[in-house]
VMD Tcl script that draws the C-alpha trace (Angstrom):
set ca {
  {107.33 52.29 55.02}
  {103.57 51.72 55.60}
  {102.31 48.30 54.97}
  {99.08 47.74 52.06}
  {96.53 48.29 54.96}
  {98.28 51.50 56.27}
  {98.23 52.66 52.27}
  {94.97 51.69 51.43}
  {93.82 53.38 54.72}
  {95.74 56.78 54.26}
  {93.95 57.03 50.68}
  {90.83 56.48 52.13}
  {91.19 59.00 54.35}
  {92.48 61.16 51.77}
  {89.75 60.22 49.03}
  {87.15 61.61 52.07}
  {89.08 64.84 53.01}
  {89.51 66.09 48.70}
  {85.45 65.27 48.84}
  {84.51 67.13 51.76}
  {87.15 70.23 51.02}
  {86.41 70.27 47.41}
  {82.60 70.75 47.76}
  {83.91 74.39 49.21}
  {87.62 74.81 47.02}
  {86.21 77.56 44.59}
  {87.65 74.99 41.85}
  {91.24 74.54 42.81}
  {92.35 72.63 46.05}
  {95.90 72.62 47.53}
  {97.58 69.24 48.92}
  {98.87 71.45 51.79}
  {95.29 71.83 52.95}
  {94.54 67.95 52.84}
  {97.49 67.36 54.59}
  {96.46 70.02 57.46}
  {93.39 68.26 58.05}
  {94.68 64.72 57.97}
  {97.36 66.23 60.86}
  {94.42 67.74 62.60}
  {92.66 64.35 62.46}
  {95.49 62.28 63.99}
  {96.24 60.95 60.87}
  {99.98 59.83 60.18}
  {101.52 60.83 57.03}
  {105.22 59.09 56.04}
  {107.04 61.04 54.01}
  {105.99 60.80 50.19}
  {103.12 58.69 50.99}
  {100.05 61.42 50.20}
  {102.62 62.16 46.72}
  {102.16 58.51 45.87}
  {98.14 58.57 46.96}
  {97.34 61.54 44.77}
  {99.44 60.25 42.06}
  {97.67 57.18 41.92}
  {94.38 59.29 41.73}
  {95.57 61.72 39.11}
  {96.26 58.44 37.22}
  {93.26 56.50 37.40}
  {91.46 59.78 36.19}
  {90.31 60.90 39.64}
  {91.66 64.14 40.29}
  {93.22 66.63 37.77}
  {96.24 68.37 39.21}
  {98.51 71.70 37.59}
  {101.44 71.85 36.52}
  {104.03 73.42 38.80}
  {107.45 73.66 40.31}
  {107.55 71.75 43.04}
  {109.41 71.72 46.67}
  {111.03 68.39 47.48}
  {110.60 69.03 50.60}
  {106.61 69.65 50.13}
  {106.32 66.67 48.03}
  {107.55 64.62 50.67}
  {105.11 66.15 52.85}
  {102.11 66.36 51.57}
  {102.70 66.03 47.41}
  {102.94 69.76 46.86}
  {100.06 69.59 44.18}
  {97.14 72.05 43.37}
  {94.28 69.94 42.56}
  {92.18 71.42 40.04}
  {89.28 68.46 39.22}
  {87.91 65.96 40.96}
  {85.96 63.20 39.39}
  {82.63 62.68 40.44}
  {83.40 59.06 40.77}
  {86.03 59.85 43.72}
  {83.43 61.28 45.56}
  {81.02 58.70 44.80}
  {83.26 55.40 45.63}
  {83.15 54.33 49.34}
}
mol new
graphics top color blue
foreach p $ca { graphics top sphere $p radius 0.5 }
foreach p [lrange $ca 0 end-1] q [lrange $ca 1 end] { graphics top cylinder $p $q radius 0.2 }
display resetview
C-alpha cells in the first residue's frame, strides 16, 4: 500500500498527464491511456491506486467520467474509466 507521499505524488502525476492528454482527447479521455503514459514514464502504479486518484477527482468536481461496465481487472489497473470533462481548475492547480 503506498504511503500519503507516494499517493499524493501518483495524483500529481496523474493531475499533469489528464492536462497534457486532454488538451488533444477530442472530448473523451480513457484511463487506459493515462496509465500507458505513467508506465512509459517510470511511474509505479499499485493496484487500484489510479481508481482511487480519479475517484477522488470525479468527486471534488474535477473530472467528469461515463457510466460503464467495468473490468475488475482494469479497475485495478488503471480505473477502467472514460473521462469525459475536465475542470479547468485541474489544469490550473499546481
Amino acid at each position: 500500500m503506498a504511503n500519503g507521499d507516494d499517493a499524493r505524488e501518483l495524483a500529481e502525476k496523474v493531475r499533469e498527464v489528464i492536462c497534457e492528454e486532454w488538451q488533444g482527447a477530442g472530448g473523451f479521455l480513457y484511463s487506459a491511456v493515462i496509465y500507458q503514459r505513467l508506465l512509459e514514464e517510470g511511474v509505479e502504479v499499485p493496484g487500484y491506486q489510479m481508481s482511487a486518484v480519479l475517484n477522488a477527482f470525479k468527486v471534488g468536481g474535477l473530472i467528469a467520467t461515463s457510466f460503464r461496465l467495468q473490468r475488475e481487472e482494469d479497475v485495478r489497473e488503471h480505473g477502467d474509466s472514460l473521462i469525459t470533462h475536465v475542470h479547468s481548475d485541474l489544469c490550473n492547480s499546481s
